[in-house]
N, C-alpha and C positions, 0 to 999 in steps of 0.2 A: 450786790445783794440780790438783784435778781435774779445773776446769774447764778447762784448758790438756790437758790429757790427753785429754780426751775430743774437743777439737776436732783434738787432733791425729789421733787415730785414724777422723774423718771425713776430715780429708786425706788420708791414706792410704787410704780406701775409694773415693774419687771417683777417686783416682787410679791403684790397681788396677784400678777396673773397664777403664777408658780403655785399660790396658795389656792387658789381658787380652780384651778386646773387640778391640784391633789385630791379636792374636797368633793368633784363632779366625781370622781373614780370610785366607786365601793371597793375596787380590790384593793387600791391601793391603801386604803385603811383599813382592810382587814388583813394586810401583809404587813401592817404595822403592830399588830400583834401575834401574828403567825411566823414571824422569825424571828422575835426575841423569846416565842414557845420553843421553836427547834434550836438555836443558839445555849437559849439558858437553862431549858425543861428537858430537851433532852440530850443536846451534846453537854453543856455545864454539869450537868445532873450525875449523868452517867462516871464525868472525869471525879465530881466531890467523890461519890460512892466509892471509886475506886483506886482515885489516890489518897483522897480529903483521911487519911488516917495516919497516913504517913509524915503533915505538916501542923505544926502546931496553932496553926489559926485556921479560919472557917474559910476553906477554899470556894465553898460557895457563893461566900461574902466578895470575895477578891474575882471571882470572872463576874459577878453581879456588874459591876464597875467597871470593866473590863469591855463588856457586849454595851454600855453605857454609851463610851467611849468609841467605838465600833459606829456604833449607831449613828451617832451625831456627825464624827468623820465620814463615813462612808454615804450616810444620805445627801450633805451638802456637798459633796464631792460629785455624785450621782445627777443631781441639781445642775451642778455647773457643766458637766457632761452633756448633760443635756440640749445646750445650743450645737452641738453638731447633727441633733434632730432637726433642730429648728433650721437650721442651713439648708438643710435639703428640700423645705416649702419657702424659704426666702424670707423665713419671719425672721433669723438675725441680720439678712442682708437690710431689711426692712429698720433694723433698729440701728446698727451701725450706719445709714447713710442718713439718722436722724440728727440736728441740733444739738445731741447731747455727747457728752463724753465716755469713751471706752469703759473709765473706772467705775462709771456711774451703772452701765448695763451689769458688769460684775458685781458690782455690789448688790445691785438690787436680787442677781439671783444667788448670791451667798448666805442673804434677809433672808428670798422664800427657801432655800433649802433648811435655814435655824429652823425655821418654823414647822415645816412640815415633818424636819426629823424629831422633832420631840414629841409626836402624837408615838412615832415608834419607842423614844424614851418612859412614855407612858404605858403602855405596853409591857418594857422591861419592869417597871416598876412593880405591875399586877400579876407580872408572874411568878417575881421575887415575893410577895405578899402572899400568894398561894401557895410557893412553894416553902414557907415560913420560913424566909431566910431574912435576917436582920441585917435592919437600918431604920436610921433615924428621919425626924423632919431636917437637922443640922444637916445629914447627909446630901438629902435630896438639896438644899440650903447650898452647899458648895459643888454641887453638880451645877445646879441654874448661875451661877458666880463662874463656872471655868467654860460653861457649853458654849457663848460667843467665841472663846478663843478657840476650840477645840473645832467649831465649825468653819470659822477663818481658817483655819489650819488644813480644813480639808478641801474647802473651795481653793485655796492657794493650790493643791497638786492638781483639782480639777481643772484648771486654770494652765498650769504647764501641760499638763496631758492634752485638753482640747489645741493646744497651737504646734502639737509635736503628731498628732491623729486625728483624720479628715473625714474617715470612714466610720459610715453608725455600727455597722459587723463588725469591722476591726474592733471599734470601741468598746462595743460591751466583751471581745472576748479577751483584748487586752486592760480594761478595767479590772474584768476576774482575775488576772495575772496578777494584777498590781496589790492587790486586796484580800487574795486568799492567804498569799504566805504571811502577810502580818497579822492575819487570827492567830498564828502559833508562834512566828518568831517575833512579834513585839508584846510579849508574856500580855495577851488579851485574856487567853480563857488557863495559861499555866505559868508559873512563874519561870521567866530565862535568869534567875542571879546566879545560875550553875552553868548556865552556857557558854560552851569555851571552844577553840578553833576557829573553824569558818560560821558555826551556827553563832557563835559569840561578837564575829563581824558582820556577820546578817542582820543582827538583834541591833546593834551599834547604831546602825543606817535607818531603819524603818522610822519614819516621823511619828506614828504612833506609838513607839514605844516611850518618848519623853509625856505625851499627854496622858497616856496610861499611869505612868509612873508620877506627873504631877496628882491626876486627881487622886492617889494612892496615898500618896504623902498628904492629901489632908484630912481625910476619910478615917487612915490608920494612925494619926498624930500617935495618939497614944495608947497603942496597942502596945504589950508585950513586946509582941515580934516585929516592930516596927523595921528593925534593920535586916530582915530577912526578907520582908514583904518589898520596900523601894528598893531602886537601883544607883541616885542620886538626888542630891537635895536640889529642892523645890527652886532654886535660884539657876540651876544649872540647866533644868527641864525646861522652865520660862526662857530662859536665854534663846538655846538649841531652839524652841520651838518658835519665839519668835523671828528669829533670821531668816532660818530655814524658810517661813511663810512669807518675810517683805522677801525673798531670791524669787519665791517659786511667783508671784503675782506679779512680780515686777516683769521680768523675764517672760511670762506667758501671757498676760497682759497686751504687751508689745509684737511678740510672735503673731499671737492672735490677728491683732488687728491689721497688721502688716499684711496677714495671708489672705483678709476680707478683703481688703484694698485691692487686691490683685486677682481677686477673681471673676 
């Protein structure tokens, strides 16, 4: 019991700090509303205007969810990235040669990145509400019910990435790698149910396109064009999505620690 006690209250340390370390930065909450203005006001904006005619449901609605999606993943991804900063002042060496367990440091900074990416969530939300695009409280209701999984999901790659990349330069310019092509190939801001060839095996692979297409499926339960908007049911996304996340943690998890040990 104590021991459960005591790794919990390292969770909670890693993950205050992260918190509290977001909230000292003004930019970085004002980038928490400054890119889901460029994401959904003006790249969304522009794609609704200029395809949004040609599909039978409110494509504004659908990348609304989409940059949601985005958000959640790509912050607590960013989050767990993060300790390759932290290596190079010796504050993860400092926390790895602590009393506590490997899982418990990850954890705690998969916590502060839930947390911090949903001030960007909120953000999305106020710009969707000016740009008078519809959604409900329900909406917002199975958003807050899928964002744990959706940011486990993305601390899981940030997790494989930080034990496969040592370098803070490499990282952020192989982060951008990893992160731009699935704005477009994991139907974030367009729909791929018409992707076919290699753009249709690209679409196949990206982990975000199953959380996309989960939170899609409950959102548009009962839409019209339900079967044009998902790609697979909601059993298949949850699957794929969970695996993929206990490989990718597992797996980097261990890499990780392994490569502390040795340095």
């Amino acid at each position: 019991m104590n021991r459960l006690y005591h790794e919990l209250n390292a969770v909670i340390a890693v993950a205050a700090r992260d918190v509290i370390r977001y909230l000292r930065v003004p930019g970085g909450i004002i980038l928490s509303f400054l890119w889901p203005l460029i994401l959904l006001g003006l790249l969304g904006g522009s794609l609704a205007q200029n395809l949004g005619g040609s599909s039978n449901f409110n494509l504004s609605q659908f990348i609304l969810y989409g940059v949601v999606v985005m958000m959640l993943y790509q912050g607590t991804m960013g989050n767990v990235i993060s300790l390759i900063v932290d290596r190079q002042n010796n504050f993860t060496q400092s926390m790895f040669v602590a009393p506590i367990s490997r899982y418990a440091i990850i954890l705690g900074k998969i916590i502060g990145g839930t947390i911090t990416s949903l001030f960007s969530v909120v953000g999305v939300f106020v710009i969707g509400f000016l740009m008078q695009i519809p959604f409900t409280l329900t909406d917002v209701g199975y958003m807050l019910i899928l964002a744990p999984m959706i940011c486990i999901a993305g601390g899981a790659l940030g997790i494989l990435f930080i034990s496969l990349v040592s370098d803070p330069q490499q990282a952020t310019q192989v982060g951008t790698l990893v992160m731009l092509p699935q704005m477009f190939l994991a139907g974030l801001l367009i729909p791929v149910s018409q992707s076919s060839g290699i753009l249709g095996v690209l679409s196949h692979l990206m982990p975000m396109t199953y959380l996309a297409d989960l939170m899609r499926n409950m959102v548009f339960a009962e839409h019209p064009a339900y079967s044009q908007i998902v790609l697979y049911s909601p059993v298949v996304d949850l699957g794929i999505t969970i695996v993929v996340a206990v490989l990718f943690i597992v797996a980097g998890t261990v890499m990780f620690a392994r490569s502390e040990r040795t340095r």
